[in-house]
C-alpha positions in Angstrom: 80.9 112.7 109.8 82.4 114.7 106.4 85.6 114.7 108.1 85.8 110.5 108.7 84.0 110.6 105.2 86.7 112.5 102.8 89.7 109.9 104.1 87.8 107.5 103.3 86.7 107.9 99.8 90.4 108.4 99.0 91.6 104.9 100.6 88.4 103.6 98.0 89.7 105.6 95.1 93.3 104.3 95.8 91.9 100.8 95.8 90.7 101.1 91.9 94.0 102.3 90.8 95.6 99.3 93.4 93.2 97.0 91.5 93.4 97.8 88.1 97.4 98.4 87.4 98.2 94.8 87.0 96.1 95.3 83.5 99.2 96.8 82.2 100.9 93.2 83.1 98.9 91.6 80.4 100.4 93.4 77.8 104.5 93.3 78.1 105.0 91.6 74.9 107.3 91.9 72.7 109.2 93.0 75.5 110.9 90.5 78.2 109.9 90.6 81.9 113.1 92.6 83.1 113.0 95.2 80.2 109.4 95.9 81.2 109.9 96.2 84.7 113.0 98.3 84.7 111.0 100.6 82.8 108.3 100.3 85.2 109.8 100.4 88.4 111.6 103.5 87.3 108.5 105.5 86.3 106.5 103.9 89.4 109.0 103.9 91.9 111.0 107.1 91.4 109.7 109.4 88.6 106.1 109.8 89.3 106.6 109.6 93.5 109.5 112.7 93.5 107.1 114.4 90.4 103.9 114.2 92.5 105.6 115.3 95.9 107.9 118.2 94.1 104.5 120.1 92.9 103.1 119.7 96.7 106.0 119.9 99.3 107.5 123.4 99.4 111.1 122.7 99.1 111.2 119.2 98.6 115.0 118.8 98.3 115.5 120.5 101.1 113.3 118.2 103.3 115.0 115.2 101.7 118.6 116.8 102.1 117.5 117.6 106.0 115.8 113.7 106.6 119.3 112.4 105.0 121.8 114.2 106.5 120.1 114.7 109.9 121.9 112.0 112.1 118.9 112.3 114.7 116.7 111.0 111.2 119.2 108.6 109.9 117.7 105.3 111.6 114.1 106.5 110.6 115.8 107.2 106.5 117.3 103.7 106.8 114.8 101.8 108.0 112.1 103.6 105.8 114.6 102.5 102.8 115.2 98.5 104.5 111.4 98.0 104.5 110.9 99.3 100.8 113.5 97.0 99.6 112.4 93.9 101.6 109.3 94.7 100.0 110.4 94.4 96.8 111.8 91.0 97.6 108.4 89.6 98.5 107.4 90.9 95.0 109.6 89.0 92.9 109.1 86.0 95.5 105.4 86.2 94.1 106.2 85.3 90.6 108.1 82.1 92.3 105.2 80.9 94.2 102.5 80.8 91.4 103.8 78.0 89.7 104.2 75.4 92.4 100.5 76.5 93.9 98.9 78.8 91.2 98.1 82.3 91.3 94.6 82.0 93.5 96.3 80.2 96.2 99.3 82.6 96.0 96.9 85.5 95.8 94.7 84.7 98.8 98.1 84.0 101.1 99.9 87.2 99.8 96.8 89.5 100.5 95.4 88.0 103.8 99.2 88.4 105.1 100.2 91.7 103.5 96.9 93.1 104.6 97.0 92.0 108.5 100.8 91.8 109.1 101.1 95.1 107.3 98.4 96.5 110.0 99.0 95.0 113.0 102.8 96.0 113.5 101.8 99.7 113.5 99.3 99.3 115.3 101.7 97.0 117.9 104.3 99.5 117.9 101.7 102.2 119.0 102.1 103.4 123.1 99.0 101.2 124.4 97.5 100.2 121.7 95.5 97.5 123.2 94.0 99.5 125.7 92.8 102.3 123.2 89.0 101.8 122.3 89.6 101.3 119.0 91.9 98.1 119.3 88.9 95.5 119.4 87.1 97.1 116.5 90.8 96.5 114.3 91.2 93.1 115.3 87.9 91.8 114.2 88.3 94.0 111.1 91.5 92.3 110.4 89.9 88.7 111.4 86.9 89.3 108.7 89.2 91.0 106.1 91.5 87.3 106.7 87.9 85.2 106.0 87.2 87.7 103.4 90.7 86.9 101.4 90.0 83.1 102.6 87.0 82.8 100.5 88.2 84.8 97.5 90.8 82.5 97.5 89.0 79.0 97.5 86.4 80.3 94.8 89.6 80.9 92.9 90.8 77.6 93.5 87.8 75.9 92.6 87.2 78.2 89.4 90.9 77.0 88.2 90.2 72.9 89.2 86.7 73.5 87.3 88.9 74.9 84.3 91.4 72.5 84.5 93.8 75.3 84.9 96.2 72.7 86.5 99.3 73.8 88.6 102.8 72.2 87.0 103.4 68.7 87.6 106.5 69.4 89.4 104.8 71.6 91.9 105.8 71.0 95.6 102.5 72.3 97.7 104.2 72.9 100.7 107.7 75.2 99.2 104.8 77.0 97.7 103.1 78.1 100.2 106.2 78.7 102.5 107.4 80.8 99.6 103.8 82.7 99.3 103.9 83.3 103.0 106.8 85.2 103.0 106.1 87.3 100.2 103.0 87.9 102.1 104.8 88.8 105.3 107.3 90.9 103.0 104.1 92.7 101.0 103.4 94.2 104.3 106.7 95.9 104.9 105.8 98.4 102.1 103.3 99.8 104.7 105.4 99.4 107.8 108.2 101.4 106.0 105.6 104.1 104.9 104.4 104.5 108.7 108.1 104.3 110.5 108.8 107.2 107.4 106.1 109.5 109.7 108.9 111.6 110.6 110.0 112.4 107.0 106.3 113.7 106.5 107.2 115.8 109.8 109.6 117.4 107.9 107.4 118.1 105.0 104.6 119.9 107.2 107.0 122.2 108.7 108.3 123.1 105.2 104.8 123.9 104.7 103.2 121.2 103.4 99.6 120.4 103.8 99.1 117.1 106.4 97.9 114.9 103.3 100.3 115.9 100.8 103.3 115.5 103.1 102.7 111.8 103.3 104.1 112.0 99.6 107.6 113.1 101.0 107.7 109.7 102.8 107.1 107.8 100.2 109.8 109.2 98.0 111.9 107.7 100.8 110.5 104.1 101.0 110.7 103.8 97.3 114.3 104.7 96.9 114.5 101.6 98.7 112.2 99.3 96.9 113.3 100.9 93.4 116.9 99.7 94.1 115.8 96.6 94.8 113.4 96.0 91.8 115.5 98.3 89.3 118.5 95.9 90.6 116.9 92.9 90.3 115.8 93.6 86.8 119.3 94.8 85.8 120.7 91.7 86.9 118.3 89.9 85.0 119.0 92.3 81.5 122.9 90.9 82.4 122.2 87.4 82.7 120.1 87.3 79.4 121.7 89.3 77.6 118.4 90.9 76.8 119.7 94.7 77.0 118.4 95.0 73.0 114.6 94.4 74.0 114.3 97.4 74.8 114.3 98.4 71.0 112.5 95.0 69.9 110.0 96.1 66.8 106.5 96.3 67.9 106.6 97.6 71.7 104.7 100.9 71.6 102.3 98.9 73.2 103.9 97.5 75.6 105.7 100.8 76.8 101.8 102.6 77.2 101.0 100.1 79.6 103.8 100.7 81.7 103.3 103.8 81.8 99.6 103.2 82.5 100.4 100.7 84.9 103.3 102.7 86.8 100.3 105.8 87.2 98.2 102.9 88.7 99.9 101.7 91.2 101.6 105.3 92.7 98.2 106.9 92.0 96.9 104.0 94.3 100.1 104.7 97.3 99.8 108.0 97.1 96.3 108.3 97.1 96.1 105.7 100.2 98.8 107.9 102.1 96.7 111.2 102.0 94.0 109.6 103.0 95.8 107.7 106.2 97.2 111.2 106.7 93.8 112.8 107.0 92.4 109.6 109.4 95.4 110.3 112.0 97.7 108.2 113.9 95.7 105.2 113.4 95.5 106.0 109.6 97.9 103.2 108.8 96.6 100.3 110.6 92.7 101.3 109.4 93.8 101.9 106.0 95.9 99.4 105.0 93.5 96.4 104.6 90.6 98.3 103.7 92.9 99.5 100.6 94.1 95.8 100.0 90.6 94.6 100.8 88.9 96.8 98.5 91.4 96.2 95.6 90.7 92.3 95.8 87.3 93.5 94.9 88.7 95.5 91.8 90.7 92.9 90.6 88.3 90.3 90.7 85.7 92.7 88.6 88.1 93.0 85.6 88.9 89.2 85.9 85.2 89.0 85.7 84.8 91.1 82.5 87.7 89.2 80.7 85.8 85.8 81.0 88.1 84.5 83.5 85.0 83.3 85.8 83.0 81.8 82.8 82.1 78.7 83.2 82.6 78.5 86.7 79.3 79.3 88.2 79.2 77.5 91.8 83.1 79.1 92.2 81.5 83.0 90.9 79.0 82.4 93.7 81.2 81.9 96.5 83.8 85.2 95.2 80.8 87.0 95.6 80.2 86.1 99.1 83.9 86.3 99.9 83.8 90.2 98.7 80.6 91.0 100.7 82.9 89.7 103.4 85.4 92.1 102.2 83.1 94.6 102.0 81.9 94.4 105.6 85.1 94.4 107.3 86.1 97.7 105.2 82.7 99.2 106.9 84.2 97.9 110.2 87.2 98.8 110.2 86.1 102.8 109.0 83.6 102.4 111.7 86.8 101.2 114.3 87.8 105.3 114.1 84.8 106.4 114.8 84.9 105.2 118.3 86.3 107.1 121.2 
């Protein structure tokens, strides 16, 4: 029972950070969107991830060097790479989609996919995987964590008609939500790319890493891809604005500590998640996954809470809260799911 215990209280852990880092979003003024993101995608995506795995992967160059110029490992480098990038596609494709359906809308379609899509292509691409005994226990986990997201999502949309936080005028409900859906389907790719990059950790255990810390090799790999998407996309943006002086704009300090903060966030949140679908086992990333995204709904509705975002809006609080007991109960499922043999 410790052992199912420890993994876990990581994936929980790793929800908080996963919850809290869009806090440092509030605060990019002075600078623009693509100065702040370059800056945090670069920290995020590539400084903290090879930091974090140099101090606990023996030799981590040397894995990386192996995994790249091994041509046995060169589909599983590529396609480790292909899903961080189309991940970071379904990012920006988030920021589109709020303003023709609003961000509660967006939120709940973006999380119920990410979370199930993201879980059940490991678990589809596992030998058998129907026929183990944990399969039914997974798929009513996903199904609740789904009604979970479902009913965070309408007490959002009701708190926002209640506020008369109306969407734009020109919004078009239906390119909204085809937009949010395949962010959603793209959000989940992140995780795909971290299990298909099980090889890559592999290589890190050999060179003497431990099991949990070798996940951290692998996700050096998928966020080279997503970093050249985001850093590129952001660079294209600095071009097409002209906006390469923001970066010295008076007054940014501020702005700078939070993406710092925020980029120690959300890694702390991956590479917390990956140690602790390391120590679960094979079924680690389909288990994990949408308990972490799950769980982090949770977290980012409490700080909503404490900013005043739900005041007012009583009836609306009232269903959230039943929509994250939801959340809470498939979590318990789906940790109880690996228990059974």
């Amino acid at each position: 029972m410790d052992s199912m215990f420890f993994p876990f209280l990581l994936i929980i852990f790793a929800s908080v950070f996963q919850g809290s880092f869009g806090l440092g979003m509030k605060y990019m003024a002075p600078l623009k969107w693509e100065s702040w993101w370059l800056v945090h995608a670069t920290i995020a995506m590539l400084i903290i991830p090879v930091i974090w795995a140099y101090l606990v992967v023996p030799d981590l160059f040397g894995v990386l060097a192996t995994a790249f110029s091994d041509p046995a490992m060169n589909e599983v480098v590529f396609m480790a790479m292909l899903f961080g990038f189309l991940w970071g596609i379904g990012g920006i494709l988030f920021g589109v989609s709020v303003p023709y359906i609003g961000l509660s809308l967006t939120m709940g379609i973006v999380m119920g996919l990410a979370g199930s899509v993201g879980a059940l292509i490991p678990l589809l691409l596992m030998d058998d995987a129907s026929s183990t005994p944990q399969f039914p226990y997974v798929i009513a986990g996903l199904i609740v964590t789904l009604s979970g997201v479902a009913i965070t999502a309408k007490a959002g949309i009701n708190k926002d008609k209640l506020v008369k936080e109306e969407v734009s005028e020109k919004s078009n409900i239906g390119k909204g939500i085809f937009i949010a859906v395949a962010c959603g389907v793209l959000s989940a790719l992140l995780n795909v790319g971290f299990v298909s990059a099980a090889p890559i950790a592999e290589l890190a255990e050999k060179a003497g890493a431990l099991d949990r810390n070798a996940s951290l090799a692998a996700w050096v790999v998928v966020l080279l891809g997503a970093y050249i998407m985001n850093a590129g996309y952001a660079i294209f943006l600095l071009i097409k604005n002209n906006s390469w002086n923001n970066f010295k704009v008076a007054g940014s300090a501020k702005a700078y500590k939070w993406a710092i903060i925020a980029s120690i966030f959300w890694f702390g949140a991956l590479g917390v998640y990956g140690q602790g679908a390391a120590l679960i086992g094979p079924i680690g990333g389909v288990i994990g996954w949408p308990m972490l995204l799950g769980l982090s709904l949770i977290v980012s509705n409490f700080w909503a809470y404490k900013a005043g975002e739900w005041k007012g809006a009583k009836k609306p609080f009232k269903l959230l809260l039943v929509g994250l007991v939801v959340l809470i109960f498939a979590s318990i499922l789906l940790g109880y799911s690996n228990s059974v043999s």
